[in-house]
C-alpha positions in Angstrom: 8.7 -31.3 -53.3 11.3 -28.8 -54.9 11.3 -26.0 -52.5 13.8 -23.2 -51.2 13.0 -23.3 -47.6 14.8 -21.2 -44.3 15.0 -23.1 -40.9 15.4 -20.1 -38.2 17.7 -21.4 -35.3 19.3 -24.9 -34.8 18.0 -26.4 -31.8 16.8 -30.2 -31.8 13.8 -29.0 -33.5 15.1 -27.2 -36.0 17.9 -29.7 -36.9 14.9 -32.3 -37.1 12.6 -30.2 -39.3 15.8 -29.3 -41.5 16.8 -33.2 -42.1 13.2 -34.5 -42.9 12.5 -31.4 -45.1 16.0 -31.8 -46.6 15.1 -35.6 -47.6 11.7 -34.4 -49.1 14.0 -33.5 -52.0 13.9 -29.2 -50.6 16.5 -27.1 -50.6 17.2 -26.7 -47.4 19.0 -23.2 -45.8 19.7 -22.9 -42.1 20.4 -19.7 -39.9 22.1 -19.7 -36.2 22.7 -16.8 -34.4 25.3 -18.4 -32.3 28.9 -19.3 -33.0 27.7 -23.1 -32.8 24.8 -25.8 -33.8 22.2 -26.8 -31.0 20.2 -24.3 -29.4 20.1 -24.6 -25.8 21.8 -27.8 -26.0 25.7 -26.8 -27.0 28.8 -27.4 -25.4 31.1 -25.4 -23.3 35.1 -26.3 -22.7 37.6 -25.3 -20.6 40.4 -25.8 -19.3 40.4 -29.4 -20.4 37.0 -29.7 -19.2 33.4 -30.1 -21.0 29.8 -29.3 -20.1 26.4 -29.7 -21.6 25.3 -26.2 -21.3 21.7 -27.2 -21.9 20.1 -31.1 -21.4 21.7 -33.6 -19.9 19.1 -36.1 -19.2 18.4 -38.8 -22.3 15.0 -40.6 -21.9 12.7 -42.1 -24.5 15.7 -43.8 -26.5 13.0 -45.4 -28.8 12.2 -41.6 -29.9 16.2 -41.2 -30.9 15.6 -44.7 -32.6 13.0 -43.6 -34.8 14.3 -40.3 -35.7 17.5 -41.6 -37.2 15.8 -44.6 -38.8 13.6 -42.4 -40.9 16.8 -41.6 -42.5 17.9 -45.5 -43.0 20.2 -45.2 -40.4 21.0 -46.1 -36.6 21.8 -44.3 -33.3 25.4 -46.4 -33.9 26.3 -44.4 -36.6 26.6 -41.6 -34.9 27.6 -42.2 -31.0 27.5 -45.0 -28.5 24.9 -45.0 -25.6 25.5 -46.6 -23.0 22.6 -47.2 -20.3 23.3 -46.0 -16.5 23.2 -48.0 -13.9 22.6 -46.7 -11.1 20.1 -44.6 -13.5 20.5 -41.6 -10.5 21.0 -41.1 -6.7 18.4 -38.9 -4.7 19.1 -37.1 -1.6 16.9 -36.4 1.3 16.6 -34.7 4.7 18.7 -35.7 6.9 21.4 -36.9 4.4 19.5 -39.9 3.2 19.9 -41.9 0.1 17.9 -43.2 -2.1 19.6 -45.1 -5.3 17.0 -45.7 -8.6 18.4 -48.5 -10.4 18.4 -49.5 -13.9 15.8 -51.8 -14.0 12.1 -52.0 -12.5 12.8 -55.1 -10.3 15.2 -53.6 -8.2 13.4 -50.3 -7.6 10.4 -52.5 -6.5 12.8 -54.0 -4.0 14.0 -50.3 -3.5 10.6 -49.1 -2.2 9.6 -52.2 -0.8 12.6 -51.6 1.9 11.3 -47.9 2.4 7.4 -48.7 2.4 6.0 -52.1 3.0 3.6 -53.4 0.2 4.7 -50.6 -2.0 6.4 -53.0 -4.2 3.5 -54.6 -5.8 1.7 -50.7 -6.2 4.9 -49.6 -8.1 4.5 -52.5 -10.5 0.7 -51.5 -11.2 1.3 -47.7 -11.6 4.3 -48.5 -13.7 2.1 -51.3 -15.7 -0.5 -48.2 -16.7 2.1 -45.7 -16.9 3.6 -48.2 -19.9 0.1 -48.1 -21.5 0.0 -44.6 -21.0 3.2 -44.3 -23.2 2.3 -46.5 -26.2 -1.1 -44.4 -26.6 1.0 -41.1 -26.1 4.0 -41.9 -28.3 2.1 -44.2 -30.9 -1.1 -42.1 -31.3 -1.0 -38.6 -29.5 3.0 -36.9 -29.9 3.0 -37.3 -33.4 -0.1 -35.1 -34.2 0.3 -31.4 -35.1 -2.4 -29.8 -32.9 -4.6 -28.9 -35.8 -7.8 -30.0 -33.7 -9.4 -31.5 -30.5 -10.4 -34.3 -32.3 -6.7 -36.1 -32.9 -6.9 -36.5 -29.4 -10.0 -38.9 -29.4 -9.3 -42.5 -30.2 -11.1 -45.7 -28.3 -7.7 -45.7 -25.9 -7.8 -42.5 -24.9 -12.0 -42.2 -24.7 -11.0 -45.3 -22.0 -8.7 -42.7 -20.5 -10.8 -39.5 -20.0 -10.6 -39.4 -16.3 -6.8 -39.2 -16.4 -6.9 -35.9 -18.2 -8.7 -34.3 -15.0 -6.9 -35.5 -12.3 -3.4 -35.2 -11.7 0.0 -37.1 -11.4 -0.1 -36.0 -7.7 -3.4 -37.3 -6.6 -2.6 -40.7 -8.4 0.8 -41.4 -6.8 -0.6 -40.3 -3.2 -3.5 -42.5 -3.9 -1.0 -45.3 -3.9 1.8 -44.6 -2.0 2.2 -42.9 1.7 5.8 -42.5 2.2 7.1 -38.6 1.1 10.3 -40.0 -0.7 8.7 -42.5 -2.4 6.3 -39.6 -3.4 8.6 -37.0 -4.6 10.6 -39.9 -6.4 7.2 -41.1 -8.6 6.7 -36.9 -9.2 10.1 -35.8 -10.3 10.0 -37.3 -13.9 7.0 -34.6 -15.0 9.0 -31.8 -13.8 10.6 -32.4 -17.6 7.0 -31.0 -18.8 7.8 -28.0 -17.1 4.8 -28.4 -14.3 4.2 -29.2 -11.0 3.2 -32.7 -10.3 -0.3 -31.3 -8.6 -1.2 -29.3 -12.2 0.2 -32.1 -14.4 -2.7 -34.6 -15.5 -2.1 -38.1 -14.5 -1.9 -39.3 -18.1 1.6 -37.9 -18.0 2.5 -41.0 -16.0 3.9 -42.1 -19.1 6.9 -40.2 -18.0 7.4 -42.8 -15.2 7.4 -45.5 -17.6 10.2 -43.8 -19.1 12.0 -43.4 -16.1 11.5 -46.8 -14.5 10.6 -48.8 -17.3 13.3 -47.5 -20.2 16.0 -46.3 -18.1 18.6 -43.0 -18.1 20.9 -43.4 -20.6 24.1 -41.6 -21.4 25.4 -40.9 -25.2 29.1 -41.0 -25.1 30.5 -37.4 -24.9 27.4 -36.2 -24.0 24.1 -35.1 -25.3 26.2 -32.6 -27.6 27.2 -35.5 -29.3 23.4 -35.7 -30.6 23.9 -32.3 -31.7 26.6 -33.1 -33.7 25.1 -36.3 -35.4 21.8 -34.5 -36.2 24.3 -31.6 -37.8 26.0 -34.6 -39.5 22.9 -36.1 -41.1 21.6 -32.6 -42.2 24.7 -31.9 -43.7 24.7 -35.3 -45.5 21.2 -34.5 -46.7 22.3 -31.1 -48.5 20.9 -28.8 -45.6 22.9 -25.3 -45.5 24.3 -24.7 -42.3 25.0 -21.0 -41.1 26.2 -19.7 -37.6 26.8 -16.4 -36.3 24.2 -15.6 -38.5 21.5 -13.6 -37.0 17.6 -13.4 -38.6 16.0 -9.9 -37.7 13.4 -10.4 -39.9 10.7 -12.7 -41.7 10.5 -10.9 -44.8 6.3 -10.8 -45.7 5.1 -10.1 -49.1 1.0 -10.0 -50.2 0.3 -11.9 -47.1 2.9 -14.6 -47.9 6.6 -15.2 -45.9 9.0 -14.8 -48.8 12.7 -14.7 -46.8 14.3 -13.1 -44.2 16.5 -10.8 -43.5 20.1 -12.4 -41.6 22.8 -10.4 -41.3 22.0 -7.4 -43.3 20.9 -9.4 -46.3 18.1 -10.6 -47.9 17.8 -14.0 -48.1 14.6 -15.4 -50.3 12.9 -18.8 -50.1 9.6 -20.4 -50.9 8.8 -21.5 -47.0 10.0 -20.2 -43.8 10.2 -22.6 -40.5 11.4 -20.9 -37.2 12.5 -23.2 -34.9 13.3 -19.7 -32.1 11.4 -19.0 -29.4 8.0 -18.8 -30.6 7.2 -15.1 -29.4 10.5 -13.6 -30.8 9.7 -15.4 -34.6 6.3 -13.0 -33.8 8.8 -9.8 -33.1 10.3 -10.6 -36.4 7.3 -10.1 -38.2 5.2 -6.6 -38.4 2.3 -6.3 -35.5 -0.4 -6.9 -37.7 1.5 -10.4 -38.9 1.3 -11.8 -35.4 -0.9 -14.1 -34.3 -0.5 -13.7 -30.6 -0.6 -10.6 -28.8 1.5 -9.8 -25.8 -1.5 -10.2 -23.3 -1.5 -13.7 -24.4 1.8 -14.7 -23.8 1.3 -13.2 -20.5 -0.9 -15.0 -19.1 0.6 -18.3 -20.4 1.7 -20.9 -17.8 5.8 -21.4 -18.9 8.2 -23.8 -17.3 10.8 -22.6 -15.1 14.2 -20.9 -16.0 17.3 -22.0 -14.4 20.0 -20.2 -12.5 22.9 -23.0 -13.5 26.7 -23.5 -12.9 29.0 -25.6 -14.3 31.8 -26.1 -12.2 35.6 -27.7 -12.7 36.8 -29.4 -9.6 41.0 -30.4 -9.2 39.8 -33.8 -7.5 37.6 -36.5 -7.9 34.2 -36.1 -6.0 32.8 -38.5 -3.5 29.1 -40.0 -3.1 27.6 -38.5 -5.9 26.3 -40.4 -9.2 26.4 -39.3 -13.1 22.5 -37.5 -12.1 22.0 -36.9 -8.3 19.3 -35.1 -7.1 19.2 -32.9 -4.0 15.7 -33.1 -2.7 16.8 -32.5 1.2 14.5 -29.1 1.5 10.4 -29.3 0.9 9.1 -29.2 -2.3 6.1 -27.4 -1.9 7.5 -23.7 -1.0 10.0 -24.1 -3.8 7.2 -24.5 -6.2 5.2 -22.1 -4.9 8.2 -19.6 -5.4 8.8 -21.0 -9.7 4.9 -20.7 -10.4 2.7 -18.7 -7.5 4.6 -15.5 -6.3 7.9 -16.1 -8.7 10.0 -14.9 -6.2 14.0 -16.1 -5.9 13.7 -19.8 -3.6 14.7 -19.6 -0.1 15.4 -23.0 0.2 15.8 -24.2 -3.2 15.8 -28.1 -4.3 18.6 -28.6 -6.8 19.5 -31.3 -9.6 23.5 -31.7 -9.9 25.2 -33.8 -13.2 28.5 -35.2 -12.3 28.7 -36.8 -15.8 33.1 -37.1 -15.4 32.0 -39.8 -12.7 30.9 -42.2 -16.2 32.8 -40.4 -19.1 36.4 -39.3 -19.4 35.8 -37.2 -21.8 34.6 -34.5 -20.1 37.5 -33.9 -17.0 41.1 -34.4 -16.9 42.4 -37.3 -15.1 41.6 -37.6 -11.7 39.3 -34.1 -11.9 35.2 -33.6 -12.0 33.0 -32.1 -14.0 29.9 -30.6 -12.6 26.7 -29.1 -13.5 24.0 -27.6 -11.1 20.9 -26.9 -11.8 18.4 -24.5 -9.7 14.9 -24.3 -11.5 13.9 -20.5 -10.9 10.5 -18.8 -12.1 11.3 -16.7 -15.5 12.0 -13.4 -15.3 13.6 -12.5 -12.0 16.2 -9.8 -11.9 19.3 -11.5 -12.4 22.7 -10.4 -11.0 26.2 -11.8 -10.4 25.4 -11.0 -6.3 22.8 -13.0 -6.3 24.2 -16.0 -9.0 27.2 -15.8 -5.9 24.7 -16.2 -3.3 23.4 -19.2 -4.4 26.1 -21.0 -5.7 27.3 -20.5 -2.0 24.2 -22.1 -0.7 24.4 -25.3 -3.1 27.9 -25.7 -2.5 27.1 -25.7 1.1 24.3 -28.1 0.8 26.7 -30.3 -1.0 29.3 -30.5 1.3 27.1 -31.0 4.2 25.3 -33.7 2.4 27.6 -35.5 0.7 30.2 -35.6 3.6 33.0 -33.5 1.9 34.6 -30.7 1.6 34.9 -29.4 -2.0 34.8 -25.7 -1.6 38.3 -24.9 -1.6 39.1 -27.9 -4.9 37.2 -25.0 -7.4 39.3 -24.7 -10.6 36.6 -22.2 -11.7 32.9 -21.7 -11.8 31.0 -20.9 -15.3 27.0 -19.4 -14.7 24.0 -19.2 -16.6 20.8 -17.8 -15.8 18.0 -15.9 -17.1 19.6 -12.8 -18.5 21.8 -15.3 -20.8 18.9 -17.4 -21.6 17.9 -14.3 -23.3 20.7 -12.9 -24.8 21.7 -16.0 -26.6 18.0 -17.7 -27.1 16.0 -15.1 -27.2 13.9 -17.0 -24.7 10.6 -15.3 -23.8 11.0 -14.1 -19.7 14.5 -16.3 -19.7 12.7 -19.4 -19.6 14.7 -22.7 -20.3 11.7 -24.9 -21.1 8.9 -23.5 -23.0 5.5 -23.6 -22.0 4.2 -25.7 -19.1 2.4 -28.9 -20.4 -0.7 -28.5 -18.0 -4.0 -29.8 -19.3 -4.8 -25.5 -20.8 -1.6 -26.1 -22.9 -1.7 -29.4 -24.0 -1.8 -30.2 -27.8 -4.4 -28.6 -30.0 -4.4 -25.7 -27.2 -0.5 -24.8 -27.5 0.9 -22.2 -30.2 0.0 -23.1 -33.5 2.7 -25.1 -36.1 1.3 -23.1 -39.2 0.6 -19.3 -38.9 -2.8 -18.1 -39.4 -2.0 -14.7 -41.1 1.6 -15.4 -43.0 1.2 -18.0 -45.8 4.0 -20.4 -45.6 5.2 -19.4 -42.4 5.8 -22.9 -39.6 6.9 -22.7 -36.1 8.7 -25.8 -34.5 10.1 -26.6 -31.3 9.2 -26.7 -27.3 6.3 -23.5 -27.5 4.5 -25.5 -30.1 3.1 -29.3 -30.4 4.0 -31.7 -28.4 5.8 -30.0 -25.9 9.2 -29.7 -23.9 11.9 -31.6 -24.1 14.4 -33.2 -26.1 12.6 -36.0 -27.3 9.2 -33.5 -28.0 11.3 -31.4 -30.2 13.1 -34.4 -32.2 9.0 -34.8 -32.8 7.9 -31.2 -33.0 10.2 -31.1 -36.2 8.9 -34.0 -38.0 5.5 -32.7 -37.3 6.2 -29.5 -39.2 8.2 -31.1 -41.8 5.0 -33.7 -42.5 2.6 -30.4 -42.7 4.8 -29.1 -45.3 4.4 -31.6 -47.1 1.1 -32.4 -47.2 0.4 -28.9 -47.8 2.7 -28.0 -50.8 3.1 -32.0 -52.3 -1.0 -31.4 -52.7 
C-alpha cells in the first residue's frame, strides 16, 4: 500500500491503527485535539506529583507483547514492568481485608481461609476461565465484526451455553461466601457491565486477573502512551496536537479529508479513532450510519466522577490498587444502569500507585487516584463533585484507620462534563459501550462505514470492546481491513 491516510484522535486505538498502517508502507497523518498524545489515558502533574488521568489497571500483558512484536520489537524497549505483588487489597464491611496475591496458589489458600472447600472450586473456574481466554484472545478479539459467523468455531460451538448465562450465575453456582463473590465479579466490571448481564464466557477476565497477574509499567500507564507515540513516530506517522477535526470532508460518496483547524487537510482514507457518535456529527446527516434513537437505547459503561489527590504524608494500609467494596453492590448498580441516578452509597476503586513508584510523589508524599463509577449523563457540578469527595475521604479514613483529611496538598476532579469537553465522549461516558451479549462483536458499531467509502472507525465503541488491551486490538483490526481492502 501507498496511501495518504488521517487517524482522527490518539487514544490506544488510534496510536495502534496509525503504527500498523504506518508499517504497511502509508503515509500516515495524525490529528489530536488535546495539547498531548493518549486519549483518555494522558498524564497530569503537579506540584511534583503525577497521575494517570485515565487507566491505571494493566492486564493481558501477552496483548502488550504482541502489539510491540508485530513491529520487531519488545515491551523492554520502551519501559520496564514490573508485576505487583500483592496484585490489590479489597475492603469490606466492617473494615475487613481481603489481599489478592500474585499468583493462583495463594489466592486458593486465600479463599480457602474465608470459605472451606472453595479452594479446589477456584482452581476449576480458573482452569475454564484460562480456556475461555485462549479461545477469546486466539480466535474471537482479533476479528472485525463483519459477521456472526467469525464467532463459530468447534471451541466455541462446545461453548454455546456460556453465551446465555451469566458471570453471576456461574460464580454463585460455585461459591457461597459474598466476598469471595464480589471478588470473582469485579474483573468484568472492565467490560463495562454488571456481572448479572455479562455472559459467563467473559470469565476469561478472571483468568487474567488470577492467572496473569496486575502489573505496573514503570511511570505509569502513560509510559505506554509514550512508547506507542515513539514507535509511530519511528514509523514516519505525523503527529499533531491541539489540532482539532470538525469535519470528515465527503466527496461523491467517498471520505476525501477533513477539515482540522480551519484547513483542509486531503488523504486517500480516513480512520477516526473519537468517540464513535461524534466522528457521525462530523459528517452531514445523510452520511451517518446511526441515528440518534440508536445510540439511545444503547447499553454504555459507566462514567466516572474521579479525583486525583496529593497528600504531604505517606498513607497507611492501602496497596498500589485497593478497592473499597464496604457498601452493597447491588443498589450501586442499580443507580449506574436502572434509574441512573447519583449513588447513595457508592463502592469506590482508589490507586495509590506512589506506594510502588517514586516517580509519581515527592519523598515521603502520596499520590492518589479515586474512582466513583457513575451512570453517564448526570448533571455534573462542583457541589456535588465536593459532596462526594467528602463521602470517600470519609470512608477512607474510617476504613483504613487514619486520618488523612487535613494532609491534602490539593484535590484535581474529573467527571462527566470533562469527559465531554476533552473527549467528546457520548453522555460523558469513560468506557464505551457495555459488552453484554446485544453488544458483543458482530453486533457493536461497525469498523468500515456503510455509506462513506474509505471511512474506518477504531477504538472502545467498535470491535472488540473496552479497554486498553481491546483498543491495542481494535486498531490492528482496522489497520488489517485496510489492507485487505485497498492491497486487493
Amino acid at each position: 500500500m501507498d496511501k495518504k491516510i488521517i487517524v482522527i484522535g490518539s487514544g490506544f486505538a488510534s496510536l495502534s491503527a496509525a503504527c500498523y498502517l504506518a508499517k504497511a508502507g502509508n503515509k500516515v497523518t495524525l490529528y489530536e485535539k488535546n495539547a498531548s498524545v493518549g486519549g483518555r489515558a494522558r498524564r497530569l502533574s503537579r506540584e511534583g506529583f503525577h497521575f494517570d488521568i485515565g487507566p491505571t489497571w494493566y492486564w493481558m500483558p501477552g496483548v502488550f507483547d504482541k502489539f510491540f512484536a508485530d513491529f520487531g520489537k519488545q515491551v523492554s524497549d520502551y519501559y520496564v514492568l514490573e508485576k505487583l505483588a500483592p496484585a490489590y487489597d479489597v475492603y469490606f464491611e466492617g473494615n475487613e481485608k481481603v489481599t489478592i496475591d500474585d499468583h493462583l496458589d495463594a489466592i486458593a489458600t486465600t479463599f480457602e481461609n474465608i470459605e472451606a472447600g472453595s479452594a479446589k472450586k477456584l482452581r476449576s473456574f480458573i482452569n475454564e476461565a484460562q480456556d475461555n481466554y485462549a479461545i477469546a484472545v486466539d480466535k474471537m478479539v482479533y476479528k472485525p465484526g463483519n459477521s456472526p459467523l467469525e464467532l463459530v468455531t468447534p471451541e466455541t460451538i462446545t461453548r454455546v451455553g456460556q453465551f446465555f448465562s451469566t458471570i453471576s450465575k456461574e460464580v454463585r453456582k460455585r461459591f457461597k461466601n459474598e466476598k469471595l463473590i464480589k471478588i470473582l465479579e469485579f474483573p468484568v466490571l472492565f467490560l463495562g457491565a454488571k456481572p448479572s448481564d455479562t455472559p459467563s464466557f467473559y470469565s476469561f477476565m478472571n483468568f487474567a486477573d488470577f492467572g496473569l497477574g496486575t502489573w505496573h509499567p514503570k511511570k505509569g500507564m502513560y509510559a505506554v502512551v509514550e512508547a506507542m507515540q515513539n514507535l509511530a513516530e519511528e514509523l514516519g506517522v505525523d503527529i499533531h496536537t491541539n489540532a482539532t477535526v470538525s469535519k470528515i470532508l465527503v466527496k461523491d460518496g467517498k471520505a476525501i479529508g477533513v477539515h482540522v483547524n480551519g484547513s483542509d487537510e486531503y488523504a486517500d482514507i480516513v480512520v477516526s479513532g473519537a468517540d464513535y457518535h461524534h466522528s457521525e456529527q462530523l459528517l452531514d446527516k445523510k452520511n451517518r450510519m446511526y441515528s440518534e434513537a440508536y445510540w439511545d437505547k444503547k447499553i454504555f459503561a459507566p462514567s466516572s466522577l474521579l479525583f486525583y489527590v496529593g497528600f504531604d504524608k505517606k498513607l497507611e494500609n492501602v496497596s498500589h490498587h485497593t478497592l473499597f467494596f464496604d457498601t452493597p453492590f447491588e443498589p450501586h448498580a442499580k443507580e449506574i444502569y436502572d434509574t441512573k441516578v447519583w449513588p447513595k452509597e457508592p463502592l469506590f476503586y482508589a490507586s495509590f500507585p506512589s506506594k510502588t513508584d517514586s516517580f509519581f510523589a515527592p519523598e515521603g508524599k502520596e499520590a492518589a487516584t479515586f474512582l466513583i463509577p457513575i451512570a453517564p449523563g448526570l448533571e455534573d457540578t462542583e457541589a456535588i463533585r465536593k459532596q462526594y469527595f467528602d463521602i470517600i475521604i470519609h470512608r477512607l479514613e474510617k476504613i483504613t484507620q487514619q486520618s488523612v483529611k487535613q494532609n491534602v496538598i490539593f484535590v484535581e476532579s474529573y467527571c462527566v462534563n470533562d469527559f465531554i469537553k476533552d473527549y467528546n465522549s457520548y453522555k460523558g461516558n469513560a468506557y464505551g459501550l457495555a459488552n453484554i451479549l446485544t453488544q458483543t462483536a458482530f453486533l457493536r458499531p461497525k469498523i468500515k462505514s456503510r455509506k462513506v467509502q474509505n471511512l474506518f472507525f477504531t477504538g472502545q465503541l467498535t470491535v472488540p470492546g473496552p479497554g486498553v488491551p481491546p483498543s491495542l486490538i481494535s486498531g490492528k483490526i482496522v489497520s488489517e481491513q485496510i489492507i485487505k481492502e485497498f492491497s486487493s
